[in-house]
C-alpha positions as a LaTeX table, in Angstrom:
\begin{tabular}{lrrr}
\hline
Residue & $x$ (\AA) & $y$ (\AA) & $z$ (\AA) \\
\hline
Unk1 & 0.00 & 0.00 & 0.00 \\
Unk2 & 2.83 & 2.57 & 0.75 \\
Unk3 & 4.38 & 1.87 & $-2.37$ \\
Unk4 & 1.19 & 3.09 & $-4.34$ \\
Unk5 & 0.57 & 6.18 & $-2.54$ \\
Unk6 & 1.60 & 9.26 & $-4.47$ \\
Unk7 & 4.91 & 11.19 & $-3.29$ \\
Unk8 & 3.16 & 14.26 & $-1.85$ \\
Unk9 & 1.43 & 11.51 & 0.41 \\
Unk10 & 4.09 & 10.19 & 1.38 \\
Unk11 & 5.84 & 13.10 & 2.08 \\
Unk12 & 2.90 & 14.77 & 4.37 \\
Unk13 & 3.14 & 11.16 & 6.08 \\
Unk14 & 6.52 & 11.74 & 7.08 \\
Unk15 & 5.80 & 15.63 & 7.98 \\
Unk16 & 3.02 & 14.38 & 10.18 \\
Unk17 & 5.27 & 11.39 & 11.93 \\
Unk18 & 8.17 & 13.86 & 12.21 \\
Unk19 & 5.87 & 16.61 & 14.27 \\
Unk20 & 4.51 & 13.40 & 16.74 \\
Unk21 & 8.35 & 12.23 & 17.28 \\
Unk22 & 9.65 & 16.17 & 17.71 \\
Unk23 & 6.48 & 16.02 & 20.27 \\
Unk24 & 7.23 & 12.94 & 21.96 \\
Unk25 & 11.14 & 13.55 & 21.93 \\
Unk26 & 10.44 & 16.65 & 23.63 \\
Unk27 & 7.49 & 14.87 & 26.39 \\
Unk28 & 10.02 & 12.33 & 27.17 \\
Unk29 & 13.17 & 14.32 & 27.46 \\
Unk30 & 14.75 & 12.41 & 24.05 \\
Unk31 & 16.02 & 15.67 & 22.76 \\
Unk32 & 19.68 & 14.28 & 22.71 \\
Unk33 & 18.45 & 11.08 & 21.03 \\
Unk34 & 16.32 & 12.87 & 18.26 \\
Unk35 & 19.31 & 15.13 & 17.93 \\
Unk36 & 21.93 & 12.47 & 17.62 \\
Unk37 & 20.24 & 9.54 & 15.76 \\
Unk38 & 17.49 & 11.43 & 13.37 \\
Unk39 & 18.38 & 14.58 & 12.96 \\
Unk40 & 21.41 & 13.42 & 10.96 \\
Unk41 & 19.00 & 11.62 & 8.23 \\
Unk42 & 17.79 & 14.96 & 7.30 \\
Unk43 & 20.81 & 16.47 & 6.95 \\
Unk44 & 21.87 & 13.65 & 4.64 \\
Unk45 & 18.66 & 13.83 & 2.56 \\
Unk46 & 19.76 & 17.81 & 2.32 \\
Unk47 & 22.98 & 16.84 & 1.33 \\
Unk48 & 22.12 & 14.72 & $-1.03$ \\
Unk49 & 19.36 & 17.50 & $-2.51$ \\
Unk50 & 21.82 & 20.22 & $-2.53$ \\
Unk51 & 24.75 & 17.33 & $-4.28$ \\
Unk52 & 22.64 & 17.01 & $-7.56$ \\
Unk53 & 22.00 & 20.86 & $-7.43$ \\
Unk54 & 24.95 & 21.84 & $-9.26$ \\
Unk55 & 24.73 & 19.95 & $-12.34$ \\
Unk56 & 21.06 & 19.69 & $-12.84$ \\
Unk57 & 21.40 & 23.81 & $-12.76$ \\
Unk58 & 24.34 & 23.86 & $-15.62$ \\
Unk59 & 23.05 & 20.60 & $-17.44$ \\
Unk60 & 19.62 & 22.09 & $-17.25$ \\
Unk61 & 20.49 & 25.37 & $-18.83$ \\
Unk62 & 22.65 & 24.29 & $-21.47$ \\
Unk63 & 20.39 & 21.88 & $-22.57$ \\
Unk64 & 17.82 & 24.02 & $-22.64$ \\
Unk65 & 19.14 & 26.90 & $-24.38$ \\
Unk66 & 21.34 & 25.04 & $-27.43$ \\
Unk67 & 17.43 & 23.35 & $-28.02$ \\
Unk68 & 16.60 & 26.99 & $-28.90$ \\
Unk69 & 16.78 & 27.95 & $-32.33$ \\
Unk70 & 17.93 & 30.84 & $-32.71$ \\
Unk71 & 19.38 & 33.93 & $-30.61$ \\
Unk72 & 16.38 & 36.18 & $-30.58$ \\
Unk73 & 13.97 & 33.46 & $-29.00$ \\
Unk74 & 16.57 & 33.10 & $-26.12$ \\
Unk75 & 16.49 & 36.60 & $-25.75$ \\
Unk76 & 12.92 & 36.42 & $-25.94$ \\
Unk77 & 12.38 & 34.28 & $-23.58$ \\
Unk78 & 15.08 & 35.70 & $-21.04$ \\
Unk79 & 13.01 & 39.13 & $-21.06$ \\
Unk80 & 9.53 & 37.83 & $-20.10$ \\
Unk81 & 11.03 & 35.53 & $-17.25$ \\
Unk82 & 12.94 & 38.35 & $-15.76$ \\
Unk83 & 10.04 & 40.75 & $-16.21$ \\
Unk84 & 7.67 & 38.25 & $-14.42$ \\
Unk85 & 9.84 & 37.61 & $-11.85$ \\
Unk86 & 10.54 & 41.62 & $-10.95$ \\
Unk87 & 7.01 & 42.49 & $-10.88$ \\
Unk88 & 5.50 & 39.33 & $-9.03$ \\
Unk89 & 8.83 & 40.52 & $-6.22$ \\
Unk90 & 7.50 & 44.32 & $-6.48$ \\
Unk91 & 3.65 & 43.02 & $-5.76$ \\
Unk92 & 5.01 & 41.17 & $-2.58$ \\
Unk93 & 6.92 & 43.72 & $-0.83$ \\
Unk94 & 4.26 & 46.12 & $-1.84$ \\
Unk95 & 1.57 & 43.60 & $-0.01$ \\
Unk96 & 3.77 & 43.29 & 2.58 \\
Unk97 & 3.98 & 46.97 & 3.69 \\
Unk98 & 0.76 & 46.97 & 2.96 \\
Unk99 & $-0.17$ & 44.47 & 5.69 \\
Unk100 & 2.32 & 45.19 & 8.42 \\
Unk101 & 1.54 & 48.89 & 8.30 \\
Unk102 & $-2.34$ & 47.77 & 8.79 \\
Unk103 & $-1.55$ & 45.24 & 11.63 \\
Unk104 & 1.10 & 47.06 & 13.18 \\
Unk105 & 2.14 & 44.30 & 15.23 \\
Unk106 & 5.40 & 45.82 & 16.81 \\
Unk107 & 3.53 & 48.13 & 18.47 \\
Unk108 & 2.46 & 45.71 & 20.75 \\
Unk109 & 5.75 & 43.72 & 21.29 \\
Unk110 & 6.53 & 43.61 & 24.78 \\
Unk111 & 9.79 & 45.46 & 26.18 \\
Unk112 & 10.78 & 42.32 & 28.52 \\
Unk113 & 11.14 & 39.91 & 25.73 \\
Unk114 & 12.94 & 42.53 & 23.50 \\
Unk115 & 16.17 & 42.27 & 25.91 \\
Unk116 & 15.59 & 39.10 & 26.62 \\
Unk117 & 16.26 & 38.33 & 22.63 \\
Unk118 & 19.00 & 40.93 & 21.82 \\
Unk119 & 21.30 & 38.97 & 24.98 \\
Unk120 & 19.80 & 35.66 & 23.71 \\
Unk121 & 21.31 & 36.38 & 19.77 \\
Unk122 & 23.40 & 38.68 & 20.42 \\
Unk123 & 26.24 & 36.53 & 18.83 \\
Unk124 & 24.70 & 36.04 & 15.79 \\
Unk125 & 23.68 & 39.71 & 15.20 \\
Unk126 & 27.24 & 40.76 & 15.40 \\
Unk127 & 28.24 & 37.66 & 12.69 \\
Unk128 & 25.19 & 38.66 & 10.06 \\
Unk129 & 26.37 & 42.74 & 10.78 \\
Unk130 & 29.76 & 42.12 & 9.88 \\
Unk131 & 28.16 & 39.91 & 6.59 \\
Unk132 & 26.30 & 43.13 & 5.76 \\
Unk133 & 29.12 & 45.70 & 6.75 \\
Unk134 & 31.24 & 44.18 & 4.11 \\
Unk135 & 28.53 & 43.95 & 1.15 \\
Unk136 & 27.78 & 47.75 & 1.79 \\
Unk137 & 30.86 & 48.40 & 1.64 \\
Unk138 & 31.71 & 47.37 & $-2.07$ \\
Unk139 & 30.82 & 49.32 & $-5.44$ \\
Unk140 & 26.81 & 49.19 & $-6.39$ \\
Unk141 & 28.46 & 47.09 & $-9.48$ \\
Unk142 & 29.95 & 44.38 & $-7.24$ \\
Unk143 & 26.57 & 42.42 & $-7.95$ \\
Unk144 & 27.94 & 41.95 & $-11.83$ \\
Unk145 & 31.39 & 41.62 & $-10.55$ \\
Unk146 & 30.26 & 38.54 & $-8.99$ \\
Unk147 & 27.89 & 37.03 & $-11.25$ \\
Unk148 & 30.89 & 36.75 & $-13.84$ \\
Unk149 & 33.25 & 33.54 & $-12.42$ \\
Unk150 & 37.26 & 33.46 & $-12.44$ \\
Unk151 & 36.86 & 30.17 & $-12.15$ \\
Unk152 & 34.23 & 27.81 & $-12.98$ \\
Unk153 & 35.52 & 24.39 & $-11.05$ \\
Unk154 & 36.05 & 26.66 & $-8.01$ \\
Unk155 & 32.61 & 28.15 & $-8.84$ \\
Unk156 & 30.90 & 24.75 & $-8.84$ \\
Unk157 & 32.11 & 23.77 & $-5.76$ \\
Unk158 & 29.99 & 26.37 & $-3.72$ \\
Unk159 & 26.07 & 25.91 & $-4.09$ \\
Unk160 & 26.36 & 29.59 & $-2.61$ \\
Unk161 & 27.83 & 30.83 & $-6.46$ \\
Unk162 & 24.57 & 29.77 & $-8.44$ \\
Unk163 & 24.52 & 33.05 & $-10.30$ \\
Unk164 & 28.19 & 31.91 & $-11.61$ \\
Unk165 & 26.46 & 28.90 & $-12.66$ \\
Unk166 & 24.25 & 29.87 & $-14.43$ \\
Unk167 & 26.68 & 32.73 & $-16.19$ \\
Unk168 & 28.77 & 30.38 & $-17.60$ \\
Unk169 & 25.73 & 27.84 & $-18.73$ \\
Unk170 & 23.92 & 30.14 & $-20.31$ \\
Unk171 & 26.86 & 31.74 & $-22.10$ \\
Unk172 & 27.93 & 27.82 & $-22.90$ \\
Unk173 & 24.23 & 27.66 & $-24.30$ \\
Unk174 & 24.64 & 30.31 & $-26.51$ \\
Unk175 & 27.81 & 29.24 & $-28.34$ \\
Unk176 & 26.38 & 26.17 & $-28.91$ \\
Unk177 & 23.21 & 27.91 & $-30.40$ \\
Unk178 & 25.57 & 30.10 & $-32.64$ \\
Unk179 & 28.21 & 27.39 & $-33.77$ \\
Unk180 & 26.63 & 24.83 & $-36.62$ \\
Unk181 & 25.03 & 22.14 & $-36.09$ \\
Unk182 & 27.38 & 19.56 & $-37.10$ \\
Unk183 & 30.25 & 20.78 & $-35.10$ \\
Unk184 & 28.11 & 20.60 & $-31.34$ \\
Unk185 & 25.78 & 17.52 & $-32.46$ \\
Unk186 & 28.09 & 15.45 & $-30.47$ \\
Unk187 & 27.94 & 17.95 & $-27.23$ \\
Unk188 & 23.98 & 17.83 & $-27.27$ \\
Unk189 & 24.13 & 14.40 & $-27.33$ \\
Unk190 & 26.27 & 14.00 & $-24.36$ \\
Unk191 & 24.84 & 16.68 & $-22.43$ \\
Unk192 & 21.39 & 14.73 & $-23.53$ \\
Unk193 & 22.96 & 11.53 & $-21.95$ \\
Unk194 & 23.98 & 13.14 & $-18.59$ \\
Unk195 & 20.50 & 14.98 & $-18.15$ \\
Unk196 & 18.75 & 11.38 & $-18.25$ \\
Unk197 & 21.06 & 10.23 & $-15.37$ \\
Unk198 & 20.64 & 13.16 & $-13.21$ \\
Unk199 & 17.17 & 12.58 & $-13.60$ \\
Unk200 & 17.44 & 9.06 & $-12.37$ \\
Unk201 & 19.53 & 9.99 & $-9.72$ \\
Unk202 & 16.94 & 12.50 & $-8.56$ \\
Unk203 & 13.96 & 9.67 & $-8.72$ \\
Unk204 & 16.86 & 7.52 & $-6.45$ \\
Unk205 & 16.94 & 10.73 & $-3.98$ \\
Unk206 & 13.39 & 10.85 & $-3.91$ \\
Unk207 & 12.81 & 7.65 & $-2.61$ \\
Unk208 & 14.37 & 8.86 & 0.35 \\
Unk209 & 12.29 & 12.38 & 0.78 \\
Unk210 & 9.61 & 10.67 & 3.34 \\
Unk211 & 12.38 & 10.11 & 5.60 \\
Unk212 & 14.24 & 12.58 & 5.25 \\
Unk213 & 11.65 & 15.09 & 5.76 \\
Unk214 & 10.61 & 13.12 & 8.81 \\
Unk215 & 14.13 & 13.66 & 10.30 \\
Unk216 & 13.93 & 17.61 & 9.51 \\
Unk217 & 11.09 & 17.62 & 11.12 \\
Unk218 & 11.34 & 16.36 & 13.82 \\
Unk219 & 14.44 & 17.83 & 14.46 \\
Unk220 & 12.83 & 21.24 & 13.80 \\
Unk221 & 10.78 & 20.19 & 16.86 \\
Unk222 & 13.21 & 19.70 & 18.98 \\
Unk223 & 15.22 & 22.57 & 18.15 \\
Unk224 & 12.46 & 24.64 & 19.04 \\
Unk225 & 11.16 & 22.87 & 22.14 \\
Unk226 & 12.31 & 26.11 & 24.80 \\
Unk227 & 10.60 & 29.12 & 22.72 \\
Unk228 & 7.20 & 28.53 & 23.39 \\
Unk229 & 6.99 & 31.77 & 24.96 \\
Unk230 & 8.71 & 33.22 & 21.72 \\
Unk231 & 5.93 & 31.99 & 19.74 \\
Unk232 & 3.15 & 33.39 & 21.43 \\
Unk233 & 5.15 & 37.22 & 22.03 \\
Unk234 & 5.13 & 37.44 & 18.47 \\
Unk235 & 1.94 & 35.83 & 17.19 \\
Unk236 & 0.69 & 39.17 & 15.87 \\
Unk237 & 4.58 & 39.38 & 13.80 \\
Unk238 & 4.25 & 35.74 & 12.73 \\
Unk239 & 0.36 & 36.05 & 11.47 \\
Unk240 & 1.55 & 39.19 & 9.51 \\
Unk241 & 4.06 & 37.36 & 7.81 \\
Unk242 & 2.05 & 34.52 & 6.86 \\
Unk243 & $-1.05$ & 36.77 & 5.83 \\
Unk244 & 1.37 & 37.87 & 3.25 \\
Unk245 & 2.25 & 34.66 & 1.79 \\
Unk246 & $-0.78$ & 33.25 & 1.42 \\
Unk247 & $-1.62$ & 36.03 & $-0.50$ \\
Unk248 & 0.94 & 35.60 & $-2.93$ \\
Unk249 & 0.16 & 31.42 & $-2.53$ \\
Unk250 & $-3.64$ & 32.26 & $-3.20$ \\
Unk251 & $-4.23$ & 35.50 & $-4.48$ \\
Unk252 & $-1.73$ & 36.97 & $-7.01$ \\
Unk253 & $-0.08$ & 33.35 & $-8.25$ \\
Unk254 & $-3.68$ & 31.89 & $-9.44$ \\
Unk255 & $-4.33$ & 35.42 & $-10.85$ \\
Unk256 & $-2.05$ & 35.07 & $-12.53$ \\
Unk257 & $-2.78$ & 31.63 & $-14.17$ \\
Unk258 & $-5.98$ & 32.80 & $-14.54$ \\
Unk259 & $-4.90$ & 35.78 & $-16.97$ \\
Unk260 & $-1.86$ & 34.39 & $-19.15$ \\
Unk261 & $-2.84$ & 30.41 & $-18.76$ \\
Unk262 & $-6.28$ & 28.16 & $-19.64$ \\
Unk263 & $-4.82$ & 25.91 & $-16.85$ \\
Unk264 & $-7.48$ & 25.88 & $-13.16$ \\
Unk265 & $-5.55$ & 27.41 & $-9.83$ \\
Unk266 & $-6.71$ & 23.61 & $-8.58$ \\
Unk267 & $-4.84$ & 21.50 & $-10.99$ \\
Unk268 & $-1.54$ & 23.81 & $-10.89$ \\
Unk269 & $-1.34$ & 23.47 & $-7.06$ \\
Unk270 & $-2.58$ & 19.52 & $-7.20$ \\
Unk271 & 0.94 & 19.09 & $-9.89$ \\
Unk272 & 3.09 & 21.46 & $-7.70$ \\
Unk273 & 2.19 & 20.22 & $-4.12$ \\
Unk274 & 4.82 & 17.55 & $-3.40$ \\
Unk275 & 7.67 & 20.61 & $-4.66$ \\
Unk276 & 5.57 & 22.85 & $-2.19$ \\
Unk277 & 5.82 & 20.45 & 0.58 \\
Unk278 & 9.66 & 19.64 & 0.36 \\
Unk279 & 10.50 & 23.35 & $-0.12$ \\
Unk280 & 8.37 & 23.72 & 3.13 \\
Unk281 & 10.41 & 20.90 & 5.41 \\
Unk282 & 14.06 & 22.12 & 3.64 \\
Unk283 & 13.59 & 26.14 & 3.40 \\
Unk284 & 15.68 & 25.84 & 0.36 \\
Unk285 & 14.48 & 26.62 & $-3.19$ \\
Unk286 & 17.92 & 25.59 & $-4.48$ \\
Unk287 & 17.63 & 21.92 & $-2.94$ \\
Unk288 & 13.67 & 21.41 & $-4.00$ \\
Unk289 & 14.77 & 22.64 & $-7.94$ \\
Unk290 & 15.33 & 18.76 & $-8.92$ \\
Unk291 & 11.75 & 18.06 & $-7.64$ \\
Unk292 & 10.27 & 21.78 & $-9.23$ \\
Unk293 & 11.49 & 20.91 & $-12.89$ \\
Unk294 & 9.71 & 17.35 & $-12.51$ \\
Unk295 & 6.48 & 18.60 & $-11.47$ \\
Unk296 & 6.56 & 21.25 & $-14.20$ \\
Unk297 & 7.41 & 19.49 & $-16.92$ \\
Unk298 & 5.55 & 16.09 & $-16.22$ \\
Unk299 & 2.39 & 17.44 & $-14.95$ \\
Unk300 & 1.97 & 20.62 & $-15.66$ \\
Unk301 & 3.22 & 20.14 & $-19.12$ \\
Unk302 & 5.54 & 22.80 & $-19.56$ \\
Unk303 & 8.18 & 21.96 & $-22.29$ \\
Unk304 & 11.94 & 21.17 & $-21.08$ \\
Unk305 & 13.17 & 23.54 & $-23.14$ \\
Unk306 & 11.49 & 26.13 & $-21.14$ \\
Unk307 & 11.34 & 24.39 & $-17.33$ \\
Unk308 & 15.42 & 24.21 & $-17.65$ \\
Unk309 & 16.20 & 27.81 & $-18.25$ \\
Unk310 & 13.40 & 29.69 & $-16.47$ \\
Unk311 & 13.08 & 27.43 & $-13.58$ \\
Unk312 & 17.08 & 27.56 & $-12.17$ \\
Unk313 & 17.25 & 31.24 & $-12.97$ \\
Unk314 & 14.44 & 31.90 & $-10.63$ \\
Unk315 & 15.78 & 29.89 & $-7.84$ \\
Unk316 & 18.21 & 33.02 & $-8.02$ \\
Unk317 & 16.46 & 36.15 & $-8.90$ \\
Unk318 & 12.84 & 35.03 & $-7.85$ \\
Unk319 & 12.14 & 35.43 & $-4.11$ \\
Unk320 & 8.73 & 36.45 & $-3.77$ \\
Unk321 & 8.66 & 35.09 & $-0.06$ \\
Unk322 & 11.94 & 36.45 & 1.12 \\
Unk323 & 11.04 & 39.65 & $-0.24$ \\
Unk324 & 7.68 & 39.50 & 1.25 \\
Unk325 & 8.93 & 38.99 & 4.16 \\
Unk326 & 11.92 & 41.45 & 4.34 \\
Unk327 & 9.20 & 44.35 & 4.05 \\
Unk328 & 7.50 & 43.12 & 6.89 \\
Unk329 & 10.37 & 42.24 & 8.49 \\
Unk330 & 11.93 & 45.54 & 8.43 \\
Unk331 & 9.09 & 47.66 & 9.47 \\
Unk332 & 8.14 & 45.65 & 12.13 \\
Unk333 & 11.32 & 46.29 & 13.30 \\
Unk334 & 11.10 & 49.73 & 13.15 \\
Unk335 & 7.48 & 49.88 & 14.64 \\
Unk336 & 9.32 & 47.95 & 17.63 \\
Unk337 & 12.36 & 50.86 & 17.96 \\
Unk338 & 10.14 & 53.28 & 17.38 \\
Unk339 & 11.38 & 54.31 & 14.28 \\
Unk340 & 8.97 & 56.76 & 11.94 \\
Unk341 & 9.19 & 55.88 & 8.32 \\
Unk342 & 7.29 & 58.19 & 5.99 \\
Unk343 & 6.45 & 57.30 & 2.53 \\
Unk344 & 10.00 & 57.23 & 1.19 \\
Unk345 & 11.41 & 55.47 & 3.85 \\
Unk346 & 8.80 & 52.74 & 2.75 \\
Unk347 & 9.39 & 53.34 & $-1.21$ \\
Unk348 & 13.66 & 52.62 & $-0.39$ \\
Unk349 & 11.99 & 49.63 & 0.92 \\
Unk350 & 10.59 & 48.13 & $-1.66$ \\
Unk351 & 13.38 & 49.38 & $-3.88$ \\
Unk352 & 16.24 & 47.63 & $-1.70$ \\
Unk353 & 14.02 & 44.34 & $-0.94$ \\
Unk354 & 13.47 & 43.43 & $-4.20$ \\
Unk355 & 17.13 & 44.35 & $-5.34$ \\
Unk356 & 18.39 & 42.16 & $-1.91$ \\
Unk357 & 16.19 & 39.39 & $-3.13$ \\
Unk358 & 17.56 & 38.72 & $-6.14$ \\
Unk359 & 20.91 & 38.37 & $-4.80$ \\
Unk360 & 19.45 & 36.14 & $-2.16$ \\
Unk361 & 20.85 & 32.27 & $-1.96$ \\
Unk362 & 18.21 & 30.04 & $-2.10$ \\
Unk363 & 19.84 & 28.22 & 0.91 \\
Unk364 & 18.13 & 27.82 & 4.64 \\
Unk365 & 18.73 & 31.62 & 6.24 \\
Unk366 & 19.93 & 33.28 & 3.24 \\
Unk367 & 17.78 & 35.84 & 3.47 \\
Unk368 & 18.86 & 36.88 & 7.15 \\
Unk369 & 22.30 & 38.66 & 5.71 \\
Unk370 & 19.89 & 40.64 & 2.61 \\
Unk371 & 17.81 & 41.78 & 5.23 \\
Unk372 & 20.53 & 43.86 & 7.25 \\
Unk373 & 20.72 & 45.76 & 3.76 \\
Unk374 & 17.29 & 46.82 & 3.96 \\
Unk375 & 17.26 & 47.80 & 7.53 \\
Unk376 & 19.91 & 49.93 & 7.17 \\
Unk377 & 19.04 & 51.18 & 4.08 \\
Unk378 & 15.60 & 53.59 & 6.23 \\
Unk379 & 17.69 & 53.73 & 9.37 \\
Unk380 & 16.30 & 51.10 & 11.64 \\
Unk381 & 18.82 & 49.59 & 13.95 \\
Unk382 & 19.78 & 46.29 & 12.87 \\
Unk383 & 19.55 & 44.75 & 16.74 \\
Unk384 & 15.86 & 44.41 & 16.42 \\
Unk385 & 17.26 & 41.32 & 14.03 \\
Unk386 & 17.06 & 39.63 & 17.30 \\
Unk387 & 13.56 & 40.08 & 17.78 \\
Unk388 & 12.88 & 37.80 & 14.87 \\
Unk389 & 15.92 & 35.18 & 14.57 \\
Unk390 & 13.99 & 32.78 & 17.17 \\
Unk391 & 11.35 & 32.20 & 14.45 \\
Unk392 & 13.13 & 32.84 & 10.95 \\
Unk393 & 13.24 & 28.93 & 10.47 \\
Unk394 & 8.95 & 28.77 & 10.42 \\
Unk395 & 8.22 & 31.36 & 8.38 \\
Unk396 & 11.53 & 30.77 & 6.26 \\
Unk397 & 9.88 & 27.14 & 5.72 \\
Unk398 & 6.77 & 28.83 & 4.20 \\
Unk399 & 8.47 & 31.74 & 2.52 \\
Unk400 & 10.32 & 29.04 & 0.29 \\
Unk401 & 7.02 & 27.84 & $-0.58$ \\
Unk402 & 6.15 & 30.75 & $-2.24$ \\
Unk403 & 9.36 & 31.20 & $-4.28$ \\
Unk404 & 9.05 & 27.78 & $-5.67$ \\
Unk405 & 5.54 & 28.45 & $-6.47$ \\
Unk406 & 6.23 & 31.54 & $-8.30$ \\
Unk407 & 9.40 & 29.68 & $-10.02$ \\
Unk408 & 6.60 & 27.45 & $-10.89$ \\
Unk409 & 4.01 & 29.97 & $-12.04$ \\
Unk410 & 6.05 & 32.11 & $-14.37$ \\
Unk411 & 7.36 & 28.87 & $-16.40$ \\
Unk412 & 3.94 & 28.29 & $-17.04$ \\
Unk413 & 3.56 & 31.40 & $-18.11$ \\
Unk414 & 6.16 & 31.98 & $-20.14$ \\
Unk415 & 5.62 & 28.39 & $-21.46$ \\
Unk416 & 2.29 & 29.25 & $-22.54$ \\
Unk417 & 3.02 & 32.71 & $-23.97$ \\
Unk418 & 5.90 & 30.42 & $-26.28$ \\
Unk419 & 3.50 & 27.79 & $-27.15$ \\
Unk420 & 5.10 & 25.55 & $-25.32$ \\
Unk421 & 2.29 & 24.45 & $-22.86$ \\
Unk422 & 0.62 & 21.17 & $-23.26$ \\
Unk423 & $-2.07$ & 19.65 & $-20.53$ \\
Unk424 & $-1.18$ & 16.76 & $-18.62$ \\
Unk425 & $-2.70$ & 13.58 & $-19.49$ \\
Unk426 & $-5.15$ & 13.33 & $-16.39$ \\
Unk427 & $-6.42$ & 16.85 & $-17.40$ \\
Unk428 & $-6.76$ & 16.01 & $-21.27$ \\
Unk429 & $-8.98$ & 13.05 & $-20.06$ \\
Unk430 & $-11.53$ & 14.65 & $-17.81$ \\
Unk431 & $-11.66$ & 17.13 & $-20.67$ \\
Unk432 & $-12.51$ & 14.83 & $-23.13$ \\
Unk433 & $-14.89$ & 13.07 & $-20.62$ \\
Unk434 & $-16.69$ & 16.50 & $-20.31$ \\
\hline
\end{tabular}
């Protein structure tokens, strides 16, 4: 019977088992237990997530730009993703001002558990400051500096460098697009080769995702077991965030569809859950790509072609969530410090969140470092960080949900708008039935 049931089944399975074992490990004083004997499986399910990364990103793009014909559809193609991507980021930091200036929940955060938090992480304040210190600190064109790799090997080493990635694949891509046919037949069909194995490698690491989310899980549990009070002194914060996501989940993402797409909110989100539900147990966009590009292409239909260039370059530049959340984030913040920001203030907000989010590594806690840019960038003192660290890993869990969903929703998009788009076989049925 287990063998039959679908992945996302399986996968909620293990979610649910992990929360009763974090629960019971917690009841029963197991903490060191959970911590030393299944904690460990999740990190190795990570590991191996994060190991296939690297060359399903450069296999993926190369393979999917030398299918293109010619140079202008690459460029045409390259223009509506990144267009998609900037204004679906603008419409979440936008909501999320919106929101936490309408909720105003640090106005009701209370002093006590302020200091408590700023001794509690102070240490890791004065770590992500000196991160931020040293990004401000280099030329406004350091971003472009750093996209472009002195070395590729050294590059691919680091699942940190996946703009330098996916520099060199798509400028691979192109020279194969320009030379003749003839002379790169042979590369295609190697690179064609090696994409079939990394996809049975991924189906091999996916046997493992129950478990593996299980162990994160319940480790997540644990990890948390002490900060009950934490949780309930910033409900209000927490709610404010996740109002904001779900609106992107719900709202703008199936609007979306709706406009560019034929294809029902109901059947995306039934094709995309099991990539929504591992992004949600590993908070990483980066490790859930091998599992994104499957559900696009084999049940939502989008062509390779597309799904392989669109889908790794917004596990870069596409963080909905993160930036969502950095708005919300940072006024909260300021709302706590008593910090005015007038309409500006907010504006440089949206500005610098969606700027930090593309530079954002779709890695657990990447987006802690961007966000020190954007406090800074109105004025609010970056020590309020430590009113939020204690619950970054919750709400970074559902934040990655929504920048895999929006990776998801603009290759549809653009898939459709390149004809490209073809309906799954389930959904061609009940059409035919009706």
């Amino acid at each position: 019977m287990w063998k039959r049931l679908p992945l996302y089944v399986k996968i909620l399975v293990g979610m649910a088992l992990g929360i009763v074992a974090g629960m019971l490990a917690v009841y029963f004083d197991l903490t060191k237990f959970t911590t030393d004997w299944i904690k460990p499986w999740g990190a190795i399910f990570l590991n191996l997530l994060k190991l296939i990364a690297v060359p399903l990103i450069f296999v993926s793009l190369v393979k999917g730009i030398s299918s293109l014909s010619n140079i202008s559809k690459l460029s045409r193609i390259g223009i509506k993703t990144i267009s998609l991507y900037v204004i679906s980021t603008v419409i979440a930091v936008s909501f999320g001002l919106l929101l936490v200036n309408s909720f105003e929940p640090g106005n009701t955060f209370p002093e006590h558990k302020k200091i408590e938090l700023q001794e509690r992480f102070g240490s890791d304040i004065s770590l992500k400051k000196n991160q931020a210190d040293h990004i401000k600190e280099e030329s406004p064109l350091q971003f472009l500096v750093d996209v472009v790799p002195d070395n590729f090997f050294k590059a691919a080493t680091d699942n940190t460098k996946m703009l330098q990635i996916i520099f060199f694949a798509i400028l691979f891509g192109i020279a194969m697009v320009i030379l003749e046919e003839k002379k790169v037949r042979a590369v295609k069909d190697f690179f064609d080769g090696i994409d079939a194995i990394i996809l049975k490698i991924i189906d091999i690491i996916m046997l493992f995702a129950p478990y593996g989310v299980f162990a994160l899980i319940a480790g997540l549990i644990v990890d948390f077991s002490g900060d009950v009070d934490l949780f309930t002194a910033l409900g209000w914060y927490a709610i404010t965030v996740i109002a904001g996501l779900l609106i992107m989940i719900f709202l703008i993402y199936p609007l979306f569809l709706r406009i560019f797409t034929p294809i029902k909110y109901t059947d995306f989100y039934k094709s995309i859950s099991p990539a929504q539900l591992l992004a949600f147990s590993t908070s990483s966009s980066a490790a859930t790509l091998p599992v994104t590009m499957e559900c696009v292409e084999n049940k939502m239909g989008v062509s390779n072609e597309v799904a392989s260039f669109v889908l790794p370059v917004g596990v870069t530049i596409n963080m909905d969530g993160t930036s969502c959340y950095q708005a919300i984030a940072a006024v909260f913040i300021a709302q706590v410090f008593g910090v005015p920001l007038d309409i500006y203030d907010q504006l440089l907000i949206v500005v610098t969140a969606t700027l930090a989010s593309i530079g954002t590594p779709g890695v657990p806690g990447g987006s802690i470092v961007m966000l020190i840019i954007v406090l800074t960038s109105v004025g609010i003192p970056i020590e309020g960080l430590a009113l939020i660290l204690g619950i970054d890993r919750p709400l970074d869990m559902l934040r990655t949900v929504v920048n895999v969903t929006g990776d998801a929703t603009v290759s549809t998009i653009v898939a459709k708008t390149e004809g490209k788009l073809t309906y799954p076989p389930q959904i061609i049925a009940e059409k035919v039935k009706s």
